[in-house]
N, C-alpha and C positions, 0 to 999 in steps of 0.2 A: 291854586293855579296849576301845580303839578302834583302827583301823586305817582312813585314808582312803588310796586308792590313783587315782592319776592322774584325781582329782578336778576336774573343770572346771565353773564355771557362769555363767552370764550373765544380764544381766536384758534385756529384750525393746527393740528401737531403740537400746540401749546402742553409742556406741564402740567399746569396747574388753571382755573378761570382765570381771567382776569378782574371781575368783578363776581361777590356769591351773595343771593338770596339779598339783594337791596329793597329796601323799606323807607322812603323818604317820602316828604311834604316840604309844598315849599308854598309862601300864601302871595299876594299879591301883592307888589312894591317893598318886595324881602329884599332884602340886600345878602347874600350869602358869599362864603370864601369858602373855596372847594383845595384842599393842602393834601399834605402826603410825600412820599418817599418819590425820588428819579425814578420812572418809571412803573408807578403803583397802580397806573390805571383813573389816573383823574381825567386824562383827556379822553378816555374813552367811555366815560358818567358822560360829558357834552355830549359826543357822539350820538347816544343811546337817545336823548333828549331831542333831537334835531333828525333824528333816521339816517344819519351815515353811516353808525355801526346798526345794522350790519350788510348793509343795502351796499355799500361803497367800501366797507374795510374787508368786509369777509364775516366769518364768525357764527358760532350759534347766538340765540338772543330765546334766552324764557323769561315768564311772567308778565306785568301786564305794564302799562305806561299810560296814564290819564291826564291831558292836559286840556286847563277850563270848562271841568265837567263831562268831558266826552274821550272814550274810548280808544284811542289811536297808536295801540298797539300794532307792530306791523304796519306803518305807512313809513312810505318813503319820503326822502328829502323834499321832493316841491308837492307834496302834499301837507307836509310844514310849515312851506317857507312862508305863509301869510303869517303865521303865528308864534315861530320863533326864530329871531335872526340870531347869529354866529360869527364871532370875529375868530381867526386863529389866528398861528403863536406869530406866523410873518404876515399883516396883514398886503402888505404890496404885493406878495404873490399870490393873492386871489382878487386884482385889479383888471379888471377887465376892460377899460376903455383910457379914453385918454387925458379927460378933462373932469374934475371934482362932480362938475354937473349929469357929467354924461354917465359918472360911474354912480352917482345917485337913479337916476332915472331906468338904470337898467334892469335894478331888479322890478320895480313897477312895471315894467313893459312885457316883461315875463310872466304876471301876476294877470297879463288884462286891464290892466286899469287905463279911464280914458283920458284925457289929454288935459281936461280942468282938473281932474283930479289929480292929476299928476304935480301940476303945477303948485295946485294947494298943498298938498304932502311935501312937496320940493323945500316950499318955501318957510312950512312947520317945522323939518326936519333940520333944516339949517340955522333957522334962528337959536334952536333948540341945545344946538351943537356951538353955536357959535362961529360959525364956517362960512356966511354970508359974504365973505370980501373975498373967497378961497374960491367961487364955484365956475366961475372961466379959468381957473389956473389950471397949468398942466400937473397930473401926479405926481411925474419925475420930480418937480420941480419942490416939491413937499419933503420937510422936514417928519421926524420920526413921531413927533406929536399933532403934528398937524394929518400926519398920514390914518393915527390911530382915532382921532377926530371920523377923521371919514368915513374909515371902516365901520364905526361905530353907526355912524348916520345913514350908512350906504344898510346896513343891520334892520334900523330899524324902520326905513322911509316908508316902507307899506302898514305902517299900525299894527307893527309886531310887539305884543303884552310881554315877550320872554325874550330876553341878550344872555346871551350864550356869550365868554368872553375865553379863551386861554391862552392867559399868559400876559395882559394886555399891557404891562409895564417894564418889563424885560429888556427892551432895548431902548429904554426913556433915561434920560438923565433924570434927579433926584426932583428940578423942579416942572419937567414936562408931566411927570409920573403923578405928582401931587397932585396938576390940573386934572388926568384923566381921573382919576381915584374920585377927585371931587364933582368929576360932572356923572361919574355911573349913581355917587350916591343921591345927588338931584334927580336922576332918571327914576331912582325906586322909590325915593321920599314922598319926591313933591308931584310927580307923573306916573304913579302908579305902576310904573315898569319890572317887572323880575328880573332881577340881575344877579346872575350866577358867574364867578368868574373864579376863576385856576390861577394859583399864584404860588409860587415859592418867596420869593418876597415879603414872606408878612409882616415885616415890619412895617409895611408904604401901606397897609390899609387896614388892618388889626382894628384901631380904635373907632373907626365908622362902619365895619360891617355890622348886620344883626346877627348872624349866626355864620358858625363855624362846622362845613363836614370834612372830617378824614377819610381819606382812601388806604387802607392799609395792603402792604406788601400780599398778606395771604386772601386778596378780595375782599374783605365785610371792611362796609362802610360805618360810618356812626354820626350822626348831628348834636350836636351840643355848642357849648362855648370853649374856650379859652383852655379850662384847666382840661383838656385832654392832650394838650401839644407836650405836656410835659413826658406823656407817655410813648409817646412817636420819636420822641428826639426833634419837634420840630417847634427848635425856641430860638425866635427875635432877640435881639440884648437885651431889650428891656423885659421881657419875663422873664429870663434868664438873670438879669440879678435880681426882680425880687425875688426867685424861688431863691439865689444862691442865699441872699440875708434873710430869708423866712419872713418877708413881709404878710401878710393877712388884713386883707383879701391879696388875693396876684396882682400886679398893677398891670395892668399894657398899655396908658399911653405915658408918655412922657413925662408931663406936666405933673399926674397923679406921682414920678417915678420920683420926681424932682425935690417934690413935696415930703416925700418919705425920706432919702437921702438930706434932705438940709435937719430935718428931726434928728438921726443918726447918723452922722456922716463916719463912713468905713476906712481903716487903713488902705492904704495901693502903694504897689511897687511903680516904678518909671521906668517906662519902657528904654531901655538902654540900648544906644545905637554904635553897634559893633566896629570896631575900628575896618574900615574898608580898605580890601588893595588898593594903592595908588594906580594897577594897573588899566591901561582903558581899553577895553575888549572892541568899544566901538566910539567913532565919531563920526555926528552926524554934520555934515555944512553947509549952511543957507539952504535948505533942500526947500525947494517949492514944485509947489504941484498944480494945474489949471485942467479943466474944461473947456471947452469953448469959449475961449478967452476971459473965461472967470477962475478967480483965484481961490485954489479950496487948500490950499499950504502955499505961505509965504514966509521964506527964509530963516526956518526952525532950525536952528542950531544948539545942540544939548551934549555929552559925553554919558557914556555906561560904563560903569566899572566892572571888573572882573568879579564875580561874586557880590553881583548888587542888584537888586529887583527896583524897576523905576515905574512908575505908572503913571499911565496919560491919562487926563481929565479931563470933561469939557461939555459942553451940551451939545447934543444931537446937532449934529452939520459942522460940529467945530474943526475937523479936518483930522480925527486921529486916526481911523481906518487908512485915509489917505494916505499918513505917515507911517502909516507900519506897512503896506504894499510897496509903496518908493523905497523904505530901508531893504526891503524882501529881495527888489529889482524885477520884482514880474512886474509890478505895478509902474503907471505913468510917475514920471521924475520929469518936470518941464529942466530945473537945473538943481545943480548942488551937488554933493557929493557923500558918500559913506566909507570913513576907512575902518576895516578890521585887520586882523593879523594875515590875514589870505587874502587882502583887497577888497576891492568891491565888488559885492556880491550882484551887484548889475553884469560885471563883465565876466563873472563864473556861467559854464554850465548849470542845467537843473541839478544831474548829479552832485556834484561840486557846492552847488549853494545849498545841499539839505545836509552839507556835513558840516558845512559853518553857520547857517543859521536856522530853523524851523520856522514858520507862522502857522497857527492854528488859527483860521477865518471866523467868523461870526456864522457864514450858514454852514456847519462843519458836513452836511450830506454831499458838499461837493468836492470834498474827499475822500468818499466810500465809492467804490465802483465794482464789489465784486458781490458774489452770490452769499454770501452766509458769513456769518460773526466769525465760525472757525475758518474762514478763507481769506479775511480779513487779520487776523489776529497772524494767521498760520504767514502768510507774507509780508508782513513787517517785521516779522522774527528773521525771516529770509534776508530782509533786504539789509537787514543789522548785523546779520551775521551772528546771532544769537541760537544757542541750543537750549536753552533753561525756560524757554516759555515767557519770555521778561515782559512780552504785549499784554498778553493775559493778566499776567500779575498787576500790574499797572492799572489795566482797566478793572480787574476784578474789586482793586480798593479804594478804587470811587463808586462802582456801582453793585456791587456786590455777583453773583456766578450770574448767568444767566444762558439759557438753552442755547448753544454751539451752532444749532442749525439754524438760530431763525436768520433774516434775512435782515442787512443794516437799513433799509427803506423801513421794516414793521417797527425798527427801533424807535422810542419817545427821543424828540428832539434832545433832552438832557442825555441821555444814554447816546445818543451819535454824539454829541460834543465829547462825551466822558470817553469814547472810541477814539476818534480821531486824537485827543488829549493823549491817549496812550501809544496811537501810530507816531506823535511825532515827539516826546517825550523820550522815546526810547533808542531815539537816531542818533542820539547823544551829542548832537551839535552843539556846540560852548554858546551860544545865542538863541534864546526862544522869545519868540514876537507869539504874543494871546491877545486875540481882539475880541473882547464879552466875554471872556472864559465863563463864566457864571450862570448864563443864560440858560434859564432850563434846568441846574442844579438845584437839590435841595440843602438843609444848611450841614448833614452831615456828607455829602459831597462836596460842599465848600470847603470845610474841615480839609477833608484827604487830599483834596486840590493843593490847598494852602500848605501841607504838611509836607507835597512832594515840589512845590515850589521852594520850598525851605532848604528841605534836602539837594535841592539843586546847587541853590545860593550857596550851601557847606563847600560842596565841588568844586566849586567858582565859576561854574556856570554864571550867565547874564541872561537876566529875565525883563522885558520891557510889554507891558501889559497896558491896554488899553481897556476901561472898564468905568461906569456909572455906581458901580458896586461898590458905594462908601465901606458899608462892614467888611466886604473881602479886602480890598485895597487897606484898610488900616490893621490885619491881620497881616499882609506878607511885604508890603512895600517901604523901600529907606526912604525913598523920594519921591514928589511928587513933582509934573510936569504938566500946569495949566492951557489949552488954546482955548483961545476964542476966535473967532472969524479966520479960521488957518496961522494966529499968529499965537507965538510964548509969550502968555503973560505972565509968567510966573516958573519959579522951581526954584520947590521949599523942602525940609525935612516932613515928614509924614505928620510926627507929631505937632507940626504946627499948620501944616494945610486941612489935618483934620479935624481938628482941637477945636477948642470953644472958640468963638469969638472969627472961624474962618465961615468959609460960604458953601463948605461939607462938613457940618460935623457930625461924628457918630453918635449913634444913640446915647451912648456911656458919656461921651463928653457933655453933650448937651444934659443928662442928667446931674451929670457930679458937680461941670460946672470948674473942672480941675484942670491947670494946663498940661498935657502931655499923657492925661489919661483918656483913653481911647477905647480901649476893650475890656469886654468882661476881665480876663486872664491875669486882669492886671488888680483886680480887686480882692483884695483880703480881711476873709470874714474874721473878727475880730471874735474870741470864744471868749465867754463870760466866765 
């Protein structure tokens, strides 16, 4: 179905390609996961497939690009677009109309297609999807699964053989993400569809994909399976402890992981929970939050301690963005209240609230505004009062150097979040609100994430995170704090909200089956 052949591309002032000399096949109703490093160049493999890069990014493009038998090197995007659709990393921001139906039907309309035919495609694509009760509703009005539903549909309504996907689980809670996971692999299984999709995540779809390609940092790509993550750094918990106990074969899905752990079952430490300041950095009270006379927070009341990392849980729409903008004070507070040592950050200036508390948002581009990484980096040093370069440093150990001049728009969404992560990490305000931190990281950027989250917590800094990221969450968090429908159901110790027997447990819990074991970190290989 596709064929790239000695594929090269680059983007313009760049160092180095971006992608060199690629060689791939992909066959019909392949299911593929396309992985790699923050910023290696995965989204720009889609790109190359669909004629964005380099028609829309810029960039040189050599070699040739064959999809379904014919030549189509050098064609633009709607010379494609019969052929292969493309979800990206937000799909709401490429929503073009107003109602499920009307954003189905748009791209047909564009294609030429006539009015019965529309209809027919309308009504295959939605059954397909399962969106049939959704297609008078409004977008807005659509949850983050229901949204990625769409997109998908909206993908492929003209009898497109190739879904182009990046990123498509990223901002799904654990059980939205498994529905989409399970409706791409019905698309390649049972309907013949190519399904390509960009994930850092792979734990959420490792054991149904057929094949696995890396994008590495220096451009050369590779397709195989499984045992090459080991050489990337890019390992799930569950291949991560069978390489730790030398299992044979690797396992990657669970059940398999489970099976081998109950044969052997390995020593572990318990995760021990550090005696906490009794001090409370913040309180939050009754704080509710509405819309248009609907309620997206209803009178959540919680405490954070000084040197404590608490993290919000909840499925797509459960109100935790909502909660961390009303704690922030830029955001809508219908009532309630938030005290800190300086008040409430409602009634502070801007200045004033970025030195008692941070929020790093979910789309972090909407706090880049200037010309270039060093112009970026060079003014927050500024505004910190910092001579040591402390922005750089920061960013440089989530995402490793990267060329000074390019510009934070050319950035991969993971490398803006890893920016902005460093612009407000470094303002040293005693309070940081993170909503998604994760999004777009890969697992050695979750690492250094987690590492300077830690380092915070030493300071006594207060960390309140908002995230679907079970493995990150049971890496940095004491506590957890459940919503559902804008309300606290729940707030538990980590080890028991993520532990066996709760409604997140991690890979490792669900393997070992142990209470209060969670993460690799905690397992010890017993030497013979």
């Amino acid at each position: 179905m596709i064929a790239l052949r000695d594929v090269s591309f680059g983007y313009a002032g760049t160092e180095r390609p971006a992608l060199s000399r690629v060689n791939l096949d992909f066959l019909p109703g392949e299911f593929s996961l396309v992985c790699g490093a923050t910023g290696s160049g995965k989204s720009t493999l889609l790109r190359i497939l669909n004629g964005l890069a380099p028609h829309f990014t810029g960039g040189s493009l050599s070699g040739s690009l064959v999809i379904d038998g014919i030549d189509v090197t050098g064609s633009k995007p709607h010379e494609l677009a019969a052929q292969v659709g493309f979800v990206n990393q937000q799909p709401e921001s490429s929503f073009v109309s107003d109602t499920v139906k009307q954003e189905l039907v748009y791209g047909m309309e564009q294609l030429g297609f006539n009015r019965d035919k529309m209809s027919d495609s309308l009504k295959q694509v939605a059954e397909l999807l399962d969106i049939e009760e959704l297609l008078d509703r409004p977008l807005s009005w659509l949850s983050g699964g229901q949204q990625q539903r769409v997109a998908i549909a909206s993908a492929l309504a003209a009898g497109q053989k190739i879904l182009l996907l990046d990123e498509p689980t990223s901002a799904l809670d654990p059980e939205a993400a498994a529905e989409i996971v399970g409706v791409l692999k019905s698309l390649a299984h049972e309907h013949g569809i190519t399904v390509i999709l960009v994930e850092h995540r792979i734990e959420r779809v490792i054991e149904l994909v057929d094949s696995v390609v890396i994008v590495a940092n220096d451009g050369l790509v590779t397709k195989g399976g499984y045992e090459q993550f080991e050489n990337y750094h890019l390992v799930p918990p569950v291949i991560g402890l069978s390489t730790e106990l030398s299992w044979n074969p690797v396992t990657v899905s669970v059940s398999a992981a489970k099976a081998n752990w109950e044969r052997g079952p390995q020593q572990w430490k318990q995760l021990v929970n550090e005696n906490l300041s009794k001090t409370v950095a913040m309180e939050v009270n009754d704080l509710s939050v509405s819309y248009d006379g609907l309620d997206a927070v209803s009178k959540v009341s919680f405490e954070v301690h000084a040197g404590e990392v608490v993290a919000l849980m909840g499925k797509n729409g459960s109100g935790k963005s909502s909660v961390l903008w009303a704690i922030q004070g830029g955001g809508k507070r219908s009532s309630g209240s938030v005290k800190t040592q300086f008040g409430d950050p409602k009634s502070l200036s801007a200045d004033e609230r970025l030195c008692v508390l941070t929020l790093v948002p979910q789309k972090a581009a909407d706090l880049l505004f200037l010309n270039s990484l060093a112009d970026e980096l060079s003014e927050s040093d500024k505004f910190a009062q910092l001579t040591d370069s402390g922005t750089s440093k920061i960013f440089e150990s989530l995402t490793g150097r990267l060329d000074p001049k390019i510009h934070p728009r050319d950035l991969s969404a993971g490398q803006q979040l890893a920016l902005v992560l460093a612009l407000q990490l470094v303002k040293g305000a005693g309070i940081l609100l993170l909503d998604e931190p994760t999004r777009g990281l890969d697992y050695a950027a979750k690492r250094s994430l987690a590492k300077q989250i830690r380092a915070l917590r030493k300071e006594g800094k207060s960390v309140l995170v908002a995230s679907h990221d079970v493995e990150f969450v049971a890496l940095v968090a004491d506590r957890v704090l459940e919503l559902e429908s804008g309300k606290m159901i729940s707030d538990k110790l980590t080890t028991v909200a993520l532990g066996i027997g709760s409604s997140h447990p991690t890979q490792i819990s669900q393997i070992t089956g142990q209470p209060g074991l969670l993460t690799l970190s905690q397992v010890e290989k017993v030497q013979k």
